[in-house]
C-alpha positions in Angstrom: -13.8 7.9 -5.4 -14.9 5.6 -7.9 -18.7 6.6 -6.9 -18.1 10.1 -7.3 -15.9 10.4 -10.0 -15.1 9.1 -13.6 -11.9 7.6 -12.3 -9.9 3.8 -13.1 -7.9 3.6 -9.7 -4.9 1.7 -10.3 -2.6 0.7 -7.4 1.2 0.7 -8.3 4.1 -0.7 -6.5 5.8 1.4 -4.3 10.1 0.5 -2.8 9.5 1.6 0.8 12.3 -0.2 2.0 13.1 -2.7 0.2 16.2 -3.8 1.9 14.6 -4.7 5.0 14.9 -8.8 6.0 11.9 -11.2 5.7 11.6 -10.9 9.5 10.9 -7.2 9.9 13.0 -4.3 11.8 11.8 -3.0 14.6 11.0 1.1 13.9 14.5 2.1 15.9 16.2 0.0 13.7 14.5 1.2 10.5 15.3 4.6 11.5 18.6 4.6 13.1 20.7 7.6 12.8 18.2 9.5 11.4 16.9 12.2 13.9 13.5 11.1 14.2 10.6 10.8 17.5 9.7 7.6 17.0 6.7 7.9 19.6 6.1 11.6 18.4 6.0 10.3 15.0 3.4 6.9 16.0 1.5 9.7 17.8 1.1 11.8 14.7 0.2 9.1 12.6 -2.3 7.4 14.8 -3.8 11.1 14.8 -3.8 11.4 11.1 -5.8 7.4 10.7 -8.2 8.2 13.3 -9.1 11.5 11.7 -9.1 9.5 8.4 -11.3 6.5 10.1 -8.1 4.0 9.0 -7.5 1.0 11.8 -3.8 1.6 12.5 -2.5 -0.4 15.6 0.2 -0.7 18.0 3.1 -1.2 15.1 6.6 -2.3 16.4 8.1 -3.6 13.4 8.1 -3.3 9.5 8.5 -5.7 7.1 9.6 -6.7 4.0 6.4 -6.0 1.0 7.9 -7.2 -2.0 5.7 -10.0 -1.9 2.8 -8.5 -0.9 2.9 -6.3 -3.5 3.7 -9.3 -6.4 1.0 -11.0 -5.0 -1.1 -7.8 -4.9 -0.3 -7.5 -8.8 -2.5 -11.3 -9.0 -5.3 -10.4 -7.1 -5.7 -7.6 -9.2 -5.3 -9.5 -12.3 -8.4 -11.8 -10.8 -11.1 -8.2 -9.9 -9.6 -8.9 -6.0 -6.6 -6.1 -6.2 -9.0 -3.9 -3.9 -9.8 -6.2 -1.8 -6.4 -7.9 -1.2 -5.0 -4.7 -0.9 -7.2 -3.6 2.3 -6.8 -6.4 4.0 -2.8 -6.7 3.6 -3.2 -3.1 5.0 -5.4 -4.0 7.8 -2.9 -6.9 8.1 -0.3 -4.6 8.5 -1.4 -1.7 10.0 -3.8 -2.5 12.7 -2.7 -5.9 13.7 1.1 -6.1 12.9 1.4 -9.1 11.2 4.9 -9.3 9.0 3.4 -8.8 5.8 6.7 -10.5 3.9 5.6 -14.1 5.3 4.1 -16.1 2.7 2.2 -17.8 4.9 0.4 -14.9 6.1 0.1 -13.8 2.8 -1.8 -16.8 1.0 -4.1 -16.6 4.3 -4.7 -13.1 3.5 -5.2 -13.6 0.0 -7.7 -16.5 1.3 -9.8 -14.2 3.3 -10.7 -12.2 0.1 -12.0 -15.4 -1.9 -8.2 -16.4 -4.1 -7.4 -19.7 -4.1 -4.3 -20.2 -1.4 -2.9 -23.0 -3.0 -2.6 -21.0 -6.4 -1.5 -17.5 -4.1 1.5 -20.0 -3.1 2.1 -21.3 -6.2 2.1 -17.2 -7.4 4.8 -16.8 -4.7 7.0 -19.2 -5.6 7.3 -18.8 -9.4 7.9 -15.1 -8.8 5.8 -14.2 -12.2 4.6 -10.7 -10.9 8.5 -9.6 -9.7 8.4 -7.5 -13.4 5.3 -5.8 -13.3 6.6 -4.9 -9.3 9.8 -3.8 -11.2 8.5 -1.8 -13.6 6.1 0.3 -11.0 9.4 0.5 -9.1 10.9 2.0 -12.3 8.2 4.2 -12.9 7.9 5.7 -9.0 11.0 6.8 -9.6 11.0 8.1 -13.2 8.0 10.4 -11.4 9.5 11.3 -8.7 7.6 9.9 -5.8 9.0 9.4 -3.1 6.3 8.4 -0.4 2.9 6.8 0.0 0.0 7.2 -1.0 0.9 9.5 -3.7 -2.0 10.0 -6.0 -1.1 10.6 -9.5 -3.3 12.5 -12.6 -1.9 13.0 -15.5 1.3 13.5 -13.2 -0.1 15.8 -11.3 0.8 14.6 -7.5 -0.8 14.7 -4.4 1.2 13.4 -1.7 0.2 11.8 1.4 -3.1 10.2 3.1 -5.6 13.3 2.8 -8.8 13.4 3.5 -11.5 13.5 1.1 -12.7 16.4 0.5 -8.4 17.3 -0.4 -8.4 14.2 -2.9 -12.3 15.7 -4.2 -10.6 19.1 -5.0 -7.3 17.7 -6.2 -9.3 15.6 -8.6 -11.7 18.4 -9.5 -8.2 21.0 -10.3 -6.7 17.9 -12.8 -9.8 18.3 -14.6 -11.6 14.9 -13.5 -15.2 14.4 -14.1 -17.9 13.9 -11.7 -20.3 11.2 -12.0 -23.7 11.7 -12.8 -25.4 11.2 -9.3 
């Protein structure tokens, strides 16, 4: 995006459940008593990353991402908020690894060149919970209610897309090209 359009990407903070326990829930508990496929679903979805070239894996479980995302919220403040935030997808997504363990988070955040020992130290204080709060607030003063959701100027598009959707979605709010 940034390459082909005068765009600052800024990732917020999203609550996708947020009541779910450090150790994870397995997808049939996640969505118990709600009428949903949960094979059908994984099906659709691995359909929708491969078309999109995304690395999505054999998911069981979610966790808990409250501290990804406080932790997320540091990288960024240190120029590694892209970075960080591709690999706790990859993380996530194509290897299953339970995203709400610290542990697994400091090594992640180690992988993208961040000091561990000051990602644990991050962790612990809790000094990013307010800005994760106020993106909370602000999802749902917007009205979003899934992710991605790309916002412009509060104009929302809702859902992984692929590019040439987020292209025209930028060119309709009015967003410059780039001079190529």
């Amino acid at each position: 995006m940034r390459k082909n359009f005068e765009v600052e990407i800024q990732w917020k903070a999203f609550p996708l459940h947020p009541e779910t326990p450090e150790e994870g829930l397995t997808l049939e508990e996640l969505f118990a008593g709600r009428n949903i496929d949960i094979p059908q679903a994984m099906a659709r979805l691995k359909r929708v990353a491969k078309e999109l070239g995304l690395p999505l894996g054999e998911r069981k479980k979610t966790y808990n991402i409250r501290f990804a995302q406080e932790l997320g919220k540091w990288a960024e403040e240190r120029g590694k908020g892209d970075e960080f935030h591709s690999a706790v997808f990859r993380a996530y997504f194509a290897e299953g690894r339970n995203i709400g363990q610290r542990g697994v988070l400091t090594d992640l955040a180690g992988s993208v060149g961040l000091i561990q020992e000051a990602a644990k130290e991050v962790l612990e204080s809790r000094n990013f919970r307010a800005a994760v709060d106020e993106d909370w607030r602000l999802s749902r003063e917007r009205g979003i209610t899934a992710v991605p959701t790309f916002d412009v100027d509060r104009n929302l598009l809702v859902g992984a897309q692929p590019y040439q959707t987020i292209e025209s979605f930028l060119r309709n709010c009015g967003v410059r090209e780039s001079a190529k």
